[in-house]
C-alpha positions as CSV (number, residue, x, y, z in Angstrom):
1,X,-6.0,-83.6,-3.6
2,X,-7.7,-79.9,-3.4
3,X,-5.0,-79.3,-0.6
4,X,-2.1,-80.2,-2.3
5,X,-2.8,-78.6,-5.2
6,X,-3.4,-75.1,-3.5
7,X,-0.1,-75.7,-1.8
8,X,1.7,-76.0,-5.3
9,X,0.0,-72.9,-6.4
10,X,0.3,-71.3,-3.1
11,X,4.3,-72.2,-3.7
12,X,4.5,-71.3,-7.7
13,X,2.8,-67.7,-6.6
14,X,5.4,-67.5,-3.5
15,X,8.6,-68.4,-6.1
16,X,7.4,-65.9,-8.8
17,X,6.9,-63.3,-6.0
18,X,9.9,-63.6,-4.7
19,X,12.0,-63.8,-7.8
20,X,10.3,-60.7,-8.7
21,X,11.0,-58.7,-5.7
22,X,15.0,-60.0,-6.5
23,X,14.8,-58.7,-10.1
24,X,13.2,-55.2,-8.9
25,X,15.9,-55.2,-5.9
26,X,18.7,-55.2,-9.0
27,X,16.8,-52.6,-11.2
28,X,16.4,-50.4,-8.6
29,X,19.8,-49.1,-8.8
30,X,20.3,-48.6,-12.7
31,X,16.6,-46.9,-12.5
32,X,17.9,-44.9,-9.9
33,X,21.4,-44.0,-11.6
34,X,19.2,-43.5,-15.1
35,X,17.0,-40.8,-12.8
36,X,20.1,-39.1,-11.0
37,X,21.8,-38.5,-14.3
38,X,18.9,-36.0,-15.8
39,X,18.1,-33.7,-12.0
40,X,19.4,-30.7,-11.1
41,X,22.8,-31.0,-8.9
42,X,21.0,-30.1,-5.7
43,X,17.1,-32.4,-6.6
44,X,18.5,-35.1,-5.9
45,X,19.0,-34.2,-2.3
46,X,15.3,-33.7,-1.5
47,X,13.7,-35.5,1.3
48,X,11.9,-38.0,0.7
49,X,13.9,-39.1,-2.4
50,X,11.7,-38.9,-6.3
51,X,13.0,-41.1,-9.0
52,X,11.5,-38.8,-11.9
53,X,13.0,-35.1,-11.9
54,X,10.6,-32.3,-12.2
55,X,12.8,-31.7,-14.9
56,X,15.1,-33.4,-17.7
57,X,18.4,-31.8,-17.7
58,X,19.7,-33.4,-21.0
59,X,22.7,-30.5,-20.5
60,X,23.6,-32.9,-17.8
61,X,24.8,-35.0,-20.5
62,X,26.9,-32.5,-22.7
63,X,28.7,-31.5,-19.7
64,X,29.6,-34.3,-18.6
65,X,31.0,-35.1,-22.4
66,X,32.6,-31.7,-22.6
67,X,34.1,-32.1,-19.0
68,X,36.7,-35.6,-20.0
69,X,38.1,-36.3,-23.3
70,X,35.6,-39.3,-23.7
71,X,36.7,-39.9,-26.8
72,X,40.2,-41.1,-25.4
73,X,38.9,-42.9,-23.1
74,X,36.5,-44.9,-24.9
75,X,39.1,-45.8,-27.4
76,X,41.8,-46.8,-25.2
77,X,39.0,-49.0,-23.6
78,X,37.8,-50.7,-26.6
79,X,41.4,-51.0,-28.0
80,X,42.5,-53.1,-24.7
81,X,39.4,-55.0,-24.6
82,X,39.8,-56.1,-28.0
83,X,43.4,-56.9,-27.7
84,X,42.8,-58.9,-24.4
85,X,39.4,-60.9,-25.8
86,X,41.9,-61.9,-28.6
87,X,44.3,-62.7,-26.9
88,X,43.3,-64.7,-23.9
89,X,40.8,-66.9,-26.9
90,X,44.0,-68.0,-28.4
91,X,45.9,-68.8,-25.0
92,X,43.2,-70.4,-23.0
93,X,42.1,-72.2,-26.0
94,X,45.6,-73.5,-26.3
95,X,46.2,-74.5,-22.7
96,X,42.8,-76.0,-22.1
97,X,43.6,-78.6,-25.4
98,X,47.0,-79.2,-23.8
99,X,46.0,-79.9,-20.4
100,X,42.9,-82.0,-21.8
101,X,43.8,-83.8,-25.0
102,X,47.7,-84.1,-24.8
103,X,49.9,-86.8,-22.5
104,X,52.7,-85.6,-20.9
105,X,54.1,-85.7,-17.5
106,X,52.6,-83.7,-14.4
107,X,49.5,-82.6,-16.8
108,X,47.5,-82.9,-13.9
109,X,49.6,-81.4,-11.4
110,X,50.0,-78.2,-13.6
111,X,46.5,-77.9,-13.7
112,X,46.1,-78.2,-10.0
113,X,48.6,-75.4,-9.3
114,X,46.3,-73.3,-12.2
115,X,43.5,-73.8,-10.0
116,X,45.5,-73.4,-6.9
117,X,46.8,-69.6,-7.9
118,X,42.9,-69.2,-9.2
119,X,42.0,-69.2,-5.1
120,X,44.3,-66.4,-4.4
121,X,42.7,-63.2,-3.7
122,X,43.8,-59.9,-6.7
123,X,45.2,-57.9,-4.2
124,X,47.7,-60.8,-3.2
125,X,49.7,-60.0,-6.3
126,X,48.6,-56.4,-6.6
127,X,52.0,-54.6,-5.3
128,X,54.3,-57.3,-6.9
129,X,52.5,-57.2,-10.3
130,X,53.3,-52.9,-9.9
131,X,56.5,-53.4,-9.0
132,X,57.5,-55.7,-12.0
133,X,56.0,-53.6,-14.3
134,X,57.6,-50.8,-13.1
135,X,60.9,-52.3,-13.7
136,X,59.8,-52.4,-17.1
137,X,59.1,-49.1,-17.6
138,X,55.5,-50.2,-18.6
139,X,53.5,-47.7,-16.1
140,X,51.4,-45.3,-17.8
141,X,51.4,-47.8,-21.1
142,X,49.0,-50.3,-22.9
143,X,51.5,-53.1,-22.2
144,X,51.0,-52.4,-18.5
145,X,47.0,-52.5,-18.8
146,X,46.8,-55.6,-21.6
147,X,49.5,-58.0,-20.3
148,X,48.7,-58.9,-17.1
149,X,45.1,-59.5,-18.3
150,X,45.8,-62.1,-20.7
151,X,46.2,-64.7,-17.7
152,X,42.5,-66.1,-17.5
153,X,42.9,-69.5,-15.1
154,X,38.8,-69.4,-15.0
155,X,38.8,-69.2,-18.9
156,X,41.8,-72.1,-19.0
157,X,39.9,-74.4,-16.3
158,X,36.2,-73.6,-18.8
159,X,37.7,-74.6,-21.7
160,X,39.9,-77.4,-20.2
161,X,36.6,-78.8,-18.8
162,X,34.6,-79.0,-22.0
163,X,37.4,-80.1,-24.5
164,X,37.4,-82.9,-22.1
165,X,33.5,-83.8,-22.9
166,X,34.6,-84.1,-26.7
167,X,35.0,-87.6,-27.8
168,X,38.0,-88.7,-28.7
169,X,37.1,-90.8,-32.0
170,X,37.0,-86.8,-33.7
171,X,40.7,-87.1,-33.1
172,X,41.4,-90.6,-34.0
173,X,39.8,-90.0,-37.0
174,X,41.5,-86.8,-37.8
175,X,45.1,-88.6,-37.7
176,X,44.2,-91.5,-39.4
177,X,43.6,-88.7,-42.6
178,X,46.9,-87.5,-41.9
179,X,46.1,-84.5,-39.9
180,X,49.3,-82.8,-37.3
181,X,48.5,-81.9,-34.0
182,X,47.9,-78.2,-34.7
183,X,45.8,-78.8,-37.4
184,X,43.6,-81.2,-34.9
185,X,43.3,-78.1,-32.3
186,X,42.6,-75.7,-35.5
187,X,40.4,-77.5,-37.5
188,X,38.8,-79.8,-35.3
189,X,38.5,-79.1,-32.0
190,X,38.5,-75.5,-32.5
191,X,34.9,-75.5,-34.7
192,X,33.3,-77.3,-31.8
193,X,34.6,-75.1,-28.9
194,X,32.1,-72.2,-30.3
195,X,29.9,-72.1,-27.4
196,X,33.1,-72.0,-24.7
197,X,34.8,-69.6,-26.6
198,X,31.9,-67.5,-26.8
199,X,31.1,-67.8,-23.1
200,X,34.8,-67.1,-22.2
201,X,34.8,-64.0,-24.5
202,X,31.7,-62.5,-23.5
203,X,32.7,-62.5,-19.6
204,X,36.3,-61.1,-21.1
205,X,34.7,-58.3,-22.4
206,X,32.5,-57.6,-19.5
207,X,35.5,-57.7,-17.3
208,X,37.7,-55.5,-19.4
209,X,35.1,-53.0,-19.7
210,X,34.2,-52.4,-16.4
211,X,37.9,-52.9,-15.4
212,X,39.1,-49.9,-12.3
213,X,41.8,-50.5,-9.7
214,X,43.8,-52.0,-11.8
215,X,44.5,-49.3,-15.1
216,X,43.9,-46.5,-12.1
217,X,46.7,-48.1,-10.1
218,X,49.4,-48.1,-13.6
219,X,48.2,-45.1,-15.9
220,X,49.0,-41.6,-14.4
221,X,48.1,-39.5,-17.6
222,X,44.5,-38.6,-19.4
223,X,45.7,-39.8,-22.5
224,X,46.0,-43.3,-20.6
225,X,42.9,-43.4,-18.9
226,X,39.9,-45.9,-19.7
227,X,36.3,-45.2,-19.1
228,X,35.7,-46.4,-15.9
229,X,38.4,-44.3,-14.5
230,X,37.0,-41.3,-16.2
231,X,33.7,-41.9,-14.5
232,X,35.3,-41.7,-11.4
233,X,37.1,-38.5,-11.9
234,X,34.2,-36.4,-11.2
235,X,34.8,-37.3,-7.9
236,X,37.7,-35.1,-5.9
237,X,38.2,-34.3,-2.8
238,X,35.5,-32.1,-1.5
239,X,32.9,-32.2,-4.0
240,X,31.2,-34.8,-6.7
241,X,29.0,-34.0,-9.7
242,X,26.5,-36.7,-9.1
243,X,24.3,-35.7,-12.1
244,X,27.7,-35.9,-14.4
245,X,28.9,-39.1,-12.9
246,X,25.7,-40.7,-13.2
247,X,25.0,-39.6,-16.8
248,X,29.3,-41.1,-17.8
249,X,28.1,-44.4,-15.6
250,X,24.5,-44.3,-17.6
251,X,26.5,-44.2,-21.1
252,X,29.5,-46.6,-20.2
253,X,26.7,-49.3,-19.5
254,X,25.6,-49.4,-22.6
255,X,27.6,-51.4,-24.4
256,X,27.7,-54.1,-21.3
257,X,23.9,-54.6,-21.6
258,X,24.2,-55.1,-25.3
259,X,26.8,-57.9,-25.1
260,X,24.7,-59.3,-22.2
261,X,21.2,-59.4,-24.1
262,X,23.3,-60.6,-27.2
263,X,25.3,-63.2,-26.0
264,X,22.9,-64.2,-22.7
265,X,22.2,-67.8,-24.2
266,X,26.0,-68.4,-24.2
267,X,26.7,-67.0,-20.7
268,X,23.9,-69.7,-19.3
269,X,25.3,-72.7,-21.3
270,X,29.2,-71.3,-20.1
271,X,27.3,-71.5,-15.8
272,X,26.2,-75.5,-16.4
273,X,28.9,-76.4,-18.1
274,X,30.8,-79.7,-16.3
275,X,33.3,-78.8,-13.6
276,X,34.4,-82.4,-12.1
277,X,38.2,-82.5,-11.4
278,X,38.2,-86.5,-11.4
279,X,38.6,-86.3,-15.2
């Protein structure tokens, strides 16, 4: 009995050990970036390596805000990102209750292609995405950077997956008070979809704000840019301002944390929700 219980012990202290050497392993980086972005341009080259400057360059800071218009950035990144969280809500919320509460045929074969074109890679439709919205004349546009985005299959298939765990009495009951079909979705299936919808707007947001290749690939002008582009401008061809780049990257995390340590209980209950295809 001793034995075994100094082998659970032995294995509680091995777990907790190692899950604390993972967590360190992912700080690491954001300490290091949070260091970087207050040392002189050359410190940071020292052998071996500090992760505390000798000194704070807070100016590190105003010049990296006085080098980009940030303040173009930041609002053509929260103006896509809100237009994209509301509008893939209102479509994924609206396919999911198609493809799980209504009959009609080849339901389940639309789904299956959804999930299907879920499996293919980004870059797959990367060049003819450009090329249609070129023919649009959307390059360099909002409609270029919010369009494409409001396809979410992982946010359909989530919210397909739970609207399928709601009992169907809710419903019955609904229409036996005279209720329409829209006022079903709206006003009852809707209401109960909270934790989903949260789940599905929280990784939406994340997304949108650390979005890249994409809005690099179809804006060409300043005005156009979001922030994650501008990080990446202090980057040419010769030379980088690490101290700069770090201190945009330190400041465009922010608001990612925030929404993570806010809406953390959702993003959990949005990783165990069902997934079974036999339904």
């Amino acid at each position: 009995m001793k034995t075994r219980g100094l082998l659970k012990i032995a294995s509680r202290v091995l777990i907790v050990g190692l899950l604390l050497l993972l967590g360190l392993s992912t700080l690491l980086p954001y300490v290091l970036m949070i260091s970087l972005s207050f040392m002189a341009e050359f410190e940071m080259y020292r052998m071996p390596p500090k992760l505390i400057p000798d000194v704070f360059r807070f100016e590190n800071y105003v010049e990296m805000w006085k080098a980009q218009p940030w303040e173009r950035y930041i609002f053509n990144t929260l103006f896509i990102t809100i237009v994209v969280l509301i509008g893939q809500i209102v479509l994924v919320s609206m396919g999911g209750y198609a493809l799980s509460r209504l009959e009609f045929p080849g339901r389940d074969f639309i789904f299956k292609v959804f999930i299907a074109f879920m499996l293919l890679p980004g870059v797959v439709t990367l060049i003819p995405g450009f090329i249609i919205l070129h023919s649009l004349n959307w390059v360099d546009t909002y409609w270029a950077m919010i369009v494409p985005a409001l396809g979410n299959i992982w946010g359909l298939f989530l919210m397909r997956q739970y609207m399928l765990t709601l009992p169907g009495s809710i419903e019955d009951a609904a229409r036996i008070d005279g209720a329409s079909t829209w006022q079903i979705f709206w006003k009852v299936v809707m209401p109960l979809c909270k934790p989903v919808i949260a789940t599905v707007g929280t990784f939406t947001f994340l997304g949108m704000w650390r979005s890249f290749f994409w809005p690099l690939i179809v804006t060409r002008s300043k005005e156009m840019r979001v922030i994650e582009v501008g990080v990446a401008m202090f980057s040419t061809q010769y030379v980088t301002n690490y101290p700069a780049q770090m201190a945009a990257a330190a400041l465009s995390s922010i608001p990612m944390i925030l929404v993570y340590l806010i809406a953390q209980k959702w993003i959990v209950q949005g990783i165990r929700l069902t997934s079974g295809f036999d339904k």
